[in-house]
C-alpha positions as CSV (number, residue, x, y, z in Angstrom):
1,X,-4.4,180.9,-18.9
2,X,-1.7,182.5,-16.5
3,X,1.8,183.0,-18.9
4,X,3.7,181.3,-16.3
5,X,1.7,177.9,-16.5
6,X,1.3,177.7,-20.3
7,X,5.5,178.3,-20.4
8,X,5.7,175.3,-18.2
9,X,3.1,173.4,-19.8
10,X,5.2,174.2,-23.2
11,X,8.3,172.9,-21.7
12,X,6.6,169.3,-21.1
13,X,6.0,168.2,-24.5
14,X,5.7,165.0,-23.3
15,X,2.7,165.5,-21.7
16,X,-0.5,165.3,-23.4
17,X,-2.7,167.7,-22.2
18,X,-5.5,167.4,-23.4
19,X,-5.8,163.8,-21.5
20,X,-5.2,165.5,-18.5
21,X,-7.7,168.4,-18.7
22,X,-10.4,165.4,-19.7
23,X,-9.3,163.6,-16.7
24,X,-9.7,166.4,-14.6
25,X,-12.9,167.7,-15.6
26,X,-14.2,163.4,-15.5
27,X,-13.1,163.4,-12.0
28,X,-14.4,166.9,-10.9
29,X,-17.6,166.2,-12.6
30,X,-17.9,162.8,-10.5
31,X,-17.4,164.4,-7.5
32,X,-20.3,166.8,-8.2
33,X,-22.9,164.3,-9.8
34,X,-21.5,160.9,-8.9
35,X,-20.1,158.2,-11.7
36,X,-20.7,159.5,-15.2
37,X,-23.1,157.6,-17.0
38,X,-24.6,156.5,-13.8
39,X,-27.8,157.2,-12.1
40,X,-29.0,155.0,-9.8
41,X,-30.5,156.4,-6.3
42,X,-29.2,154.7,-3.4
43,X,-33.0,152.8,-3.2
44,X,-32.1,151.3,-7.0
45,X,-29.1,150.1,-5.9
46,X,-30.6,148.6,-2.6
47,X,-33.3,147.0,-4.6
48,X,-30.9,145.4,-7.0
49,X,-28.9,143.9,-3.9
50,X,-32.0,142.4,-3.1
51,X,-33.0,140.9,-6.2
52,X,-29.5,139.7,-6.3
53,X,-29.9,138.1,-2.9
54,X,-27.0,139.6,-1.8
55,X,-26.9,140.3,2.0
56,X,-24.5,143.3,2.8
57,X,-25.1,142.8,6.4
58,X,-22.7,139.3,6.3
59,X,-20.5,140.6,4.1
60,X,-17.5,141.1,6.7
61,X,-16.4,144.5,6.5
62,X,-12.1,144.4,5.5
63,X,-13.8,142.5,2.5
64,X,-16.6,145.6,1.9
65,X,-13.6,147.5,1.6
66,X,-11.0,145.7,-1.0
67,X,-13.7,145.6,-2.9
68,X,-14.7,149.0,-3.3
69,X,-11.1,150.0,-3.8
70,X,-11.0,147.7,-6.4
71,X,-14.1,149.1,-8.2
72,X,-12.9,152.9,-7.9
73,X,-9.3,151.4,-9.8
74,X,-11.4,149.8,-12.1
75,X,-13.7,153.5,-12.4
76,X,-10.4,155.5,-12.9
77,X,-9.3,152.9,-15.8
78,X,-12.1,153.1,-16.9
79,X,-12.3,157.4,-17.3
80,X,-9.0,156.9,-18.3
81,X,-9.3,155.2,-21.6
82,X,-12.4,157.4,-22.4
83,X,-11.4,159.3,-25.6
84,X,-13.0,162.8,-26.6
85,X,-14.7,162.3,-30.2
């Protein structure tokens, strides 16, 4: 690690960072693989919308959106709370 980040990190005390290196490496990981602890192929997930009965194609499309921005803040919560053992 560069001198010149750790002294700054040092001067934040109140930071705990550890939590935000986890974080980091949650979100990076994500990005790379997709939602960790989740697997499903984009046919899985199609199939289970049918079994559901769910029909995306009336589902108007400002509503598609709320509530996949409400599942990502749910996501991020989620990742958040995640403690290392």
């Amino acid at each position: 690690m560069p001198e010149e980040l750790y002294r700054k990190m040092k001067k934040r005390s109140d930071v705990k960072w550890s939590d935000v290196a986890r974080r980091a490496i949650l979100e990076r990981l994500e990005a790379l693989e997709g939602p960790v602890g989740y697997h499903a192929t984009t046919e899985e997930l199609r199939e289970k919308i049918a079994k559901a009965g769910v029909k995306l194609e009336k589902i108007p499309i400002d509503e598609a959106v709320v509530h996949h921005r409400r599942m990502r803040e749910l996501a991020r919560k989620r990742i958040s709370t995640i403690r290392a053992n």
